[in-house]
Each structure stands twice: as structure tokens, then as C-alpha cells.
Backbone as a ProteinNet text record, in pm:
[ID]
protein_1_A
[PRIMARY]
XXXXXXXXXXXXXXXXXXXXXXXXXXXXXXXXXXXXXXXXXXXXXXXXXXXXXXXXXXXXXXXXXXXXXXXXXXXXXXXXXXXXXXXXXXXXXXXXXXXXXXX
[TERTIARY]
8529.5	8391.5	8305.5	8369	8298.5	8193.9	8274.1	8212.8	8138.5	8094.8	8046.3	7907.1	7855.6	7720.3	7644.4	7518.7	7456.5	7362.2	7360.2	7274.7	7098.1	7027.7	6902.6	6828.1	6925.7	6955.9	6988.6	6994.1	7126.5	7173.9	7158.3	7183	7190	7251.6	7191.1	7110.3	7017.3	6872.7	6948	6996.1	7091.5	7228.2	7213.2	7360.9	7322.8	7400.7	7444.5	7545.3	7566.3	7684.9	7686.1	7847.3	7872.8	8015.1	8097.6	8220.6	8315.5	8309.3	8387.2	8538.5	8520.1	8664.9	8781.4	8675	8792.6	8823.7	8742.2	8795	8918.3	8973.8	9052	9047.5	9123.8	9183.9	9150.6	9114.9	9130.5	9159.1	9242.3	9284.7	9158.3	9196.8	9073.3	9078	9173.7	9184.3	9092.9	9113.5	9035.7	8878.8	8879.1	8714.8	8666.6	8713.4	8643.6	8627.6	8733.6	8700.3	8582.7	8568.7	8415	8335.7	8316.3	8163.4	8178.2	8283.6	8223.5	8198.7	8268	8171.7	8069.8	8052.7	7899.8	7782.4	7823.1	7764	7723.6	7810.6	7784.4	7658.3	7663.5	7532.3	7410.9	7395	7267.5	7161.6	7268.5	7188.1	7078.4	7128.9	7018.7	6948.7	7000.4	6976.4	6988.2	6810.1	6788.8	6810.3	6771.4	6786.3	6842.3	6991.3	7099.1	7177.4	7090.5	7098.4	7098.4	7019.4	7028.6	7110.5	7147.8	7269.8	7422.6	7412.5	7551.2	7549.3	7451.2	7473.9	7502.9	7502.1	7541.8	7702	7705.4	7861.9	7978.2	7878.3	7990.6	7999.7	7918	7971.4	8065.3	8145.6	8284.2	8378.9	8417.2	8537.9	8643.2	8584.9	8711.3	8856.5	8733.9	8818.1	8747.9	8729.3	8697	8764.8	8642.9	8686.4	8667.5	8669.2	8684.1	8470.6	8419.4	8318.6	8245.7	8300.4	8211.8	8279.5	8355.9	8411	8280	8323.1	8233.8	8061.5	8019.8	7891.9	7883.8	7961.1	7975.6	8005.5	8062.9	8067.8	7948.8	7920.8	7728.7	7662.7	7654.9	7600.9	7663.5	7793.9	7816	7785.3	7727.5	7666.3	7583.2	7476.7	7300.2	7302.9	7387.7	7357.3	7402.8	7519.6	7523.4	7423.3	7361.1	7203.1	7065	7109.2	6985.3	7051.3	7160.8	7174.2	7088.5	7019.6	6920	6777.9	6748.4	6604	6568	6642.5	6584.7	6603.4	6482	6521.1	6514.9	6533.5	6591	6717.7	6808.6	6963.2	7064.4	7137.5	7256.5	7364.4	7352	7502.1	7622.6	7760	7856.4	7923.5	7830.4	7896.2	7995	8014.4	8126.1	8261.8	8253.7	8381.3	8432.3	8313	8289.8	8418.7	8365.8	8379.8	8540.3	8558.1	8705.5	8809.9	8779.4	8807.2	8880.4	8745.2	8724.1	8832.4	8861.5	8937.6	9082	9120.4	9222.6	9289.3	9215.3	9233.5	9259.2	9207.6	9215.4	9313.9	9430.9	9500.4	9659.1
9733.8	9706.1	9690.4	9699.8	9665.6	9759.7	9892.1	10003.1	10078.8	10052.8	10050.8	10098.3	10183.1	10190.3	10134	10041.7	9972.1	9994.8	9899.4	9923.7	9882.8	9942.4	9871.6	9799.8	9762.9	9693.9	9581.5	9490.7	9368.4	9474.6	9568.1	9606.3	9753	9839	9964.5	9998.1	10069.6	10081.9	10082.1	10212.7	10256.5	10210.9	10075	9973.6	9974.6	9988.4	9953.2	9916.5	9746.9	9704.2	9653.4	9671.3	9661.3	9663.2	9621.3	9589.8	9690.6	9802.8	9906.3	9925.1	9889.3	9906.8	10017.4	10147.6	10229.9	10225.8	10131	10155	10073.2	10083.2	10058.4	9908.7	9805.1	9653	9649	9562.2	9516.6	9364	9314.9	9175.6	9061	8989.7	8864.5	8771.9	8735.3	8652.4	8692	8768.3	8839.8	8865.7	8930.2	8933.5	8781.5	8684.2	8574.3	8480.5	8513.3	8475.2	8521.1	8661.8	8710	8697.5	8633.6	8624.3	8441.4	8364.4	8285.5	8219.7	8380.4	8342.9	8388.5	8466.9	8524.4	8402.7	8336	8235.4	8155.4	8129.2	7983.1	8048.5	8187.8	8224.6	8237	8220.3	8222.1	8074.2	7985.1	7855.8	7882.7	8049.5	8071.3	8199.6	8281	8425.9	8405.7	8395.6	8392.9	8540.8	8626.7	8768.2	8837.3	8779.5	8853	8803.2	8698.3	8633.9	8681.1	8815.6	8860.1	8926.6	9018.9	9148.2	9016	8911.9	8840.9	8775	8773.6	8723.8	8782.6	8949.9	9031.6	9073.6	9039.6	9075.2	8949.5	8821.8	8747.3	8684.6	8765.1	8784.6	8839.2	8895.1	8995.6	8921.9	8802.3	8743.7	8707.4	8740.5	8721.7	8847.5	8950.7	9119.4	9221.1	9189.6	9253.7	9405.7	9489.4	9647.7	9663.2	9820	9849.1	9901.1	9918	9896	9810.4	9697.5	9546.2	9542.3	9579.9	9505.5	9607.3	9683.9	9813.2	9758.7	9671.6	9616.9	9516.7	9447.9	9312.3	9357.5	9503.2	9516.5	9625.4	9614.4	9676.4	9579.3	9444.4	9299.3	9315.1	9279.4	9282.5	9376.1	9517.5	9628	9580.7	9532.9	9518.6	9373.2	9274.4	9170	9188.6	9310.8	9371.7	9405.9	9495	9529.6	9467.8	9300.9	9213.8	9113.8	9121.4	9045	8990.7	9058	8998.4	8984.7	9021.6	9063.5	8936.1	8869.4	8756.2	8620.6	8547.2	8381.9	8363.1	8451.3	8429.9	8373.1	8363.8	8283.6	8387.1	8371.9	8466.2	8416.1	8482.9	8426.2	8495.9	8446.2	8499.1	8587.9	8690.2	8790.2	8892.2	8871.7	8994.9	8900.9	8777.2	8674.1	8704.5	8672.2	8658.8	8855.3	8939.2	9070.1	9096.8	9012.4	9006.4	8909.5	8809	8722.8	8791.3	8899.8	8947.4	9052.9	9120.8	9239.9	9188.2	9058.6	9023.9	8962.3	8956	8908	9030.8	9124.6	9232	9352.7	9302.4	9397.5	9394.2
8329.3	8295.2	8419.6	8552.9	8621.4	8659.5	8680.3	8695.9	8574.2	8496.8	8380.2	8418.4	8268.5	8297.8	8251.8	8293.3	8254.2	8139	7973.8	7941.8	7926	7871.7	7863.4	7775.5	7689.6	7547.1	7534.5	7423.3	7443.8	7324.6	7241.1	7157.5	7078.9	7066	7031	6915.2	6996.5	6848.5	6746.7	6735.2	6616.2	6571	6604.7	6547.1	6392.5	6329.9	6158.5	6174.5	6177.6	6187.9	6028	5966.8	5853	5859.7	5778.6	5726.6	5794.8	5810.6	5859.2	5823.8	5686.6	5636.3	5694.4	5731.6	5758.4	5916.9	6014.1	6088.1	6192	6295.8	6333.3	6419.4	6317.2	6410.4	6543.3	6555.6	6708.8	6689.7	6826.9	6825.6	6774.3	6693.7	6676	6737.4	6806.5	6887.5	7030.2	7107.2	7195.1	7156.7	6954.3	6997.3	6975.8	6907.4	6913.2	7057.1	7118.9	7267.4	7351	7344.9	7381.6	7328.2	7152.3	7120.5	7169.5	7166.2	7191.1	7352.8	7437.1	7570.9	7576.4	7488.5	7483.1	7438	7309.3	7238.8	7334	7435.2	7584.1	7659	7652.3	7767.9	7714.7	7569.2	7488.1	7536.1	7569.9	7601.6	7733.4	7801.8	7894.6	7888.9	7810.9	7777	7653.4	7578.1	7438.2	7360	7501.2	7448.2	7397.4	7432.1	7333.7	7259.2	7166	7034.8	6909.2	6908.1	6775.3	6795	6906.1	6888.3	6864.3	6948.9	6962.9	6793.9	6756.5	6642.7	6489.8	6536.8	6421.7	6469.2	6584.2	6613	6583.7	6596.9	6547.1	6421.5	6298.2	6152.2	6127.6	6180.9	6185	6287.8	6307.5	6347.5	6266.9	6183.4	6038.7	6044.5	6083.6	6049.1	6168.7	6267.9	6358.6	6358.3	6385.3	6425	6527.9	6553.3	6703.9	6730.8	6599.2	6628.3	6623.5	6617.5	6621.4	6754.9	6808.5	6950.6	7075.2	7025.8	7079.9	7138.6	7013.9	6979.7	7096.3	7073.7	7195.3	7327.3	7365.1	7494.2	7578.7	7420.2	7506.8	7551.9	7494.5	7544.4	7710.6	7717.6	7819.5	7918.9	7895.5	7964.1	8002.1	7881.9	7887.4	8016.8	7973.3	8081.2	8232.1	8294.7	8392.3	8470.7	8382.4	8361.1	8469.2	8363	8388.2	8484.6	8548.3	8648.6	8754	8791.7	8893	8854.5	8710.8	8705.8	8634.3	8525.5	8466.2	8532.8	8505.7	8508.3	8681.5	8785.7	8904.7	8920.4	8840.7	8823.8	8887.4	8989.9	8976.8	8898.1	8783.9	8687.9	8744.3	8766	8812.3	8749.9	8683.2	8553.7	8598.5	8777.6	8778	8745.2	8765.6	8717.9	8590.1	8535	8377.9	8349.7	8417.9	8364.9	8403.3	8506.7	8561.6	8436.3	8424.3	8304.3	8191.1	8154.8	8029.9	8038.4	8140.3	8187	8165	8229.1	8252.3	8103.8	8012.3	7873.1	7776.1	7830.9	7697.6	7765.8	7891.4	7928.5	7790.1
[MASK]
+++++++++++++++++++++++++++++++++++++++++++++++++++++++++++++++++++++++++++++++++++++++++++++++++++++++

């Protein structure tokens, strides 16, 4: 993720996130760990409250496109590393963390 391309979103226009019965598991343990490090950074980044908050209606039965959803967040705030708030948040930690959890 590090090398990743940044998005300009917290969210994609064209998300229809929904049940996705047919598509393919991903660990829940892992995605609830990222929405709820995601959930901790809302207390300073209101911005990606609504996208983090349609992704973590699906911790029950997580797919690979709700996981998908949450790691555009993590794109978009790559992104905004230096531009909001004046804060340097330590998001390449955060991205190392995240890396080292979902090997």
C-alpha cells in the first residue's frame, strides 16, 4: 500500500455498496480491525465518515468488495497527508501495520 496510487476521494463516486452475496470472503477479523482503525481517525478526519461508515455495515459478512471500499479510504488519506489540518499523521506506520496484518 505504500506505493499505491493515491486517491481523490474518501470514497468512489460510483460505490453501491450492498450485501454482495456472490462475492468472495475475506477475513473479518482483519476487516474489522481496519474499520475500526479507521473509526479512531474520524475523531480528526470528519471526511471520511460517510465512506467509513458504509463500509463498516458489513463487519458481520465482509466481501472482497467492502474490503476493497475501505482500502480506497486508505488511498484517499495517503492522498491528504499533508494538505489537511497541518497535522503530520504517521500514516506510513499506520500502512506498515496494516500490511503486516493482512500478510
Amino acid at each position: 500500500m505504500e506505493d499505491c496510487k493515491e486517491a481523490a476521494t474518501p470514497i468512489a463516486t460510483n460505490c453501491l455498496m450492498d450485501a454482495d452475496e456472490a462475492g468472495n470472503q475475506v477475513d473479518s477479523t482483519k476487516y474489522r480491525g481496519l474499520i475500526g482503525s479507521l473509526l479512531y481517525l474520524t475523531a480528526s478526519r470528519p471526511d471520511i465518515q460517510f465512506g467509513l461508515c458504509l463500509c463498516a455495515r458489513f463487519q458481520s459478512n465482509p466481501k472482497e468488495s467492502h474490503f476493497k471500499a475501505a482500502k480506497w479510504i486508505l488511498k484517499y488519506l495517503k492522498g491528504q497527508l499533508m494538505l489537511d489540518y497541518g497535522i503530520l499523521m504517521n500514516l506510513t506506520l499506520f500502512l506498515v501495520v496494516f500490511h503486516i496484518l493482512t500478510m
